[in-house]
N, C-alpha and C positions, 0 to 999 in steps of 0.2 A: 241727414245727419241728426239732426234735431229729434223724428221718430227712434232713430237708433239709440238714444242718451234717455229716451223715455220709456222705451220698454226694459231697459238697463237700470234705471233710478225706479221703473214702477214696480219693483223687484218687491220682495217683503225685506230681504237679508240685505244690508249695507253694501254697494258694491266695492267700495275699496275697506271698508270697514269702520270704522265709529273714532278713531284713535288719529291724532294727528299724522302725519309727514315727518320722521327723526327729523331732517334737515330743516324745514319749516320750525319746529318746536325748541331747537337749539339754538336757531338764528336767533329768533325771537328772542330768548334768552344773555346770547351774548355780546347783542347790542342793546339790549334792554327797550328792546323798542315800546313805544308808550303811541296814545293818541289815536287818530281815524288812520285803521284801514284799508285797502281793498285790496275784493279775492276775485279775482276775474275767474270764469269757469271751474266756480267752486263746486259743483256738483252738491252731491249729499248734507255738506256742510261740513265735515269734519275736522277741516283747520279754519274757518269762520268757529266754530262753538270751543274751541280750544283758546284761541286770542281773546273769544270775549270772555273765559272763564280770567284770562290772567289779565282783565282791566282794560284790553284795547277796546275803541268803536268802532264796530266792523259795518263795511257795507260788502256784500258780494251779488255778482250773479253769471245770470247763467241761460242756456236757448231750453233750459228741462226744468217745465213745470214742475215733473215728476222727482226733479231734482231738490227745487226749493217745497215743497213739501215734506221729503223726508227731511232738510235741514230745518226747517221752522217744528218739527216735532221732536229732532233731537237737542236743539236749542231749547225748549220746552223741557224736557226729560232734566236738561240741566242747570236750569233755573235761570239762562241765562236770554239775554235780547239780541236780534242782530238783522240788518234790515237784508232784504233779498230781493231783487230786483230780476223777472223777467226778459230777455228781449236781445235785439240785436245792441253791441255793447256801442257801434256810431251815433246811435239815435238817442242813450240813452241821455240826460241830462244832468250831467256831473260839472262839477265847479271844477277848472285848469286851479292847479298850484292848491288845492286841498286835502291832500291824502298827505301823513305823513310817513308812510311805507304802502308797498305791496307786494301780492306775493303770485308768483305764478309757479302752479304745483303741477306737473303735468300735464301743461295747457297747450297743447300740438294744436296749433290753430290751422287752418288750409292756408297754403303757399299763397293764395291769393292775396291771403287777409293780414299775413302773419307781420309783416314790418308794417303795415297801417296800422294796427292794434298793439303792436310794440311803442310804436312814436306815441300814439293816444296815452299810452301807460306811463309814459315818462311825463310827458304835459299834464295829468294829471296827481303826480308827486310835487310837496312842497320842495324849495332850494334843500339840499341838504335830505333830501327826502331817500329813502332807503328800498331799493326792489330787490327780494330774494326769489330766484329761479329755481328748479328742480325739475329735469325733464331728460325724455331717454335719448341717448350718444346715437349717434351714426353707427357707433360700433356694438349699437344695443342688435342690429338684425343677427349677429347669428347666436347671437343668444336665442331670441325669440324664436328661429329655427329646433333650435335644440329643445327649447322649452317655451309652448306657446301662453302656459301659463304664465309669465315672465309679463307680457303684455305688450302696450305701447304703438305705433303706428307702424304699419309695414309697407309704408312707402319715406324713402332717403330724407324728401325733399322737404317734409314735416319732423326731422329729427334733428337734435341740435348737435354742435358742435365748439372748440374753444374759439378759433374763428368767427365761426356765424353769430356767436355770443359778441365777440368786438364788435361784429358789424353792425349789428340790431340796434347796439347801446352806446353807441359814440359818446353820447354826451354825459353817459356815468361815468363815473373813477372806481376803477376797479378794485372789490375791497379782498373777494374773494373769487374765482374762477380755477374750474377742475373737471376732470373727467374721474369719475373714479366706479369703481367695481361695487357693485353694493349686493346684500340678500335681501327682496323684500318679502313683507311677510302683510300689505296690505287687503285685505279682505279677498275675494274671486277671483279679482282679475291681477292682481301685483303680486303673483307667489312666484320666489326662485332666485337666480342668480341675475345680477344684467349690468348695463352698463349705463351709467348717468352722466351729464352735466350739472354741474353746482355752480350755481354764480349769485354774489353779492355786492351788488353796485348801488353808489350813494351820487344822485342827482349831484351836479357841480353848480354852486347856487351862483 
C-alpha cells in the first residue's frame, strides 16, 4: 500500500490536484472552524495548505513520503507552514483531547484498521471538538464501473455508508450526515460522476 501512494504522490502532476475538497472548504467555513487541526492521510497536502491559508494549525500525515514532500513544497509555493508527519498513525505521538477539529477526506483506511483509527480520531479531538468526513458510498461501485476515472476503493468493505457512519462515531452528535451524488473534478484520479458520504460530527464533551 504504502509503495502504491508513493509512486502515485512521486508523480510530477498533483494527484488529486492542488485545490481543496468543496465539502472540506465549506465546512470549514460554515462553522468557522479556527485553531489546531488534523488531516490524517492528507496525501499531497491540498486541504492541510488551504486551512493553514485561512488561519488554522495544521498537523497532518500520512504512510507517503512522497506525499509529504509534495505538500511541504506546495505549502512553500504558498507561503504558508504546516507540520507533516510520516509513519504509522498508532505510533505516532499526539496529545488525546488536542485537535480542535479534523477532517478525513477520502481516507478508506483497510477494514482491519478502520474503526481502531476511527476511535484514535475521536480521542484525539477536544470536547466540542468537530470531525468532517468525505468519502465514497457503498453505492459509489457502479459508478466506478461505468467510470473508473471516478475513483475510490473497489472493495464494499472499505466504503462508507449512513449506518457505518453511526457506527464508527457513537460518541459524535450528528451535525451533518448524507449520501449525495456529486461531479468531481479533482485532479487524475477524482474525474466524473459518483456517489459520496458527508458527515459532520461534534465530539459530545
Amino acid at each position: 500500500m504504502k509503495e502504491m501512494w508513493n509512486e502515485r504522490y512521486g508523480a510530477e502532476s498533483y494527484a488529486y490536484g492542488t485545490e481543496p475538497n468543496t465539502f472540506f472548504a465549506e465546512t470549514l467555513a460554515n462553522y468557522k472552524l479556527a485553531g489546531n487541526l488534523l488531516l490524517p492521510a492528507e496525501g499531497e497536502g491540498r486541504n492541510a495548505v488551504f486551512a493553514a491559508k485561512k488561519g488554522l494549525s495544521v498537523t497532518a500525515f500520512d504512510i507517503s513520503e512522497a506525499g509529504k514532500t509534495k505538500a511541504l513544497a506546495l505549502a512553500s509555493a504558498n507561503n504558508v507552514s504546516i507540520t507533516y508527519e510520516v509513519g504509522d498513525f498508532l505510533k505516532m505521538d499526539f496529545t488525546t483531547s488536542s485537535f480542535d477539529s479534523g477532517a478525513l477526506i477520502y481516507a478508506h483506511f483497510p477494514p482491519s484498521l478502520l474503526s481502531i483509527y476511527h476511535q484514535r480520531i475521536v480521542e484525539l479531538l477536544k470536547p466540542n471538538g468537530i470531525l468532517i468526513l468525505e468519502g465514497f458510498s457503498t453505492n459509489n461501485l457502479p459508478y466506478r464501473e461505468a467510470n473508473p476515472k471516478i475513483g475510490g476503493p473497489d472493495k464494499i468493505e472499505m466504503l462508507f455508508s449512513v449506518e457505518k457512519i453511526k457506527n464508527e462515531f457513537p460518541n459524535l452528535e450528528i451535525l451533518q450526515l448524507e449520501e449525495v451524488e456529486v461531479e468531481l473534478n479533482e485532479g487524475l484520479y477524482h474525474q466524473g460522476k459518483g456517489k459520496v458520504i458527508r458527515f459532520v460530527g461534534r465530539k459530545k464533551a
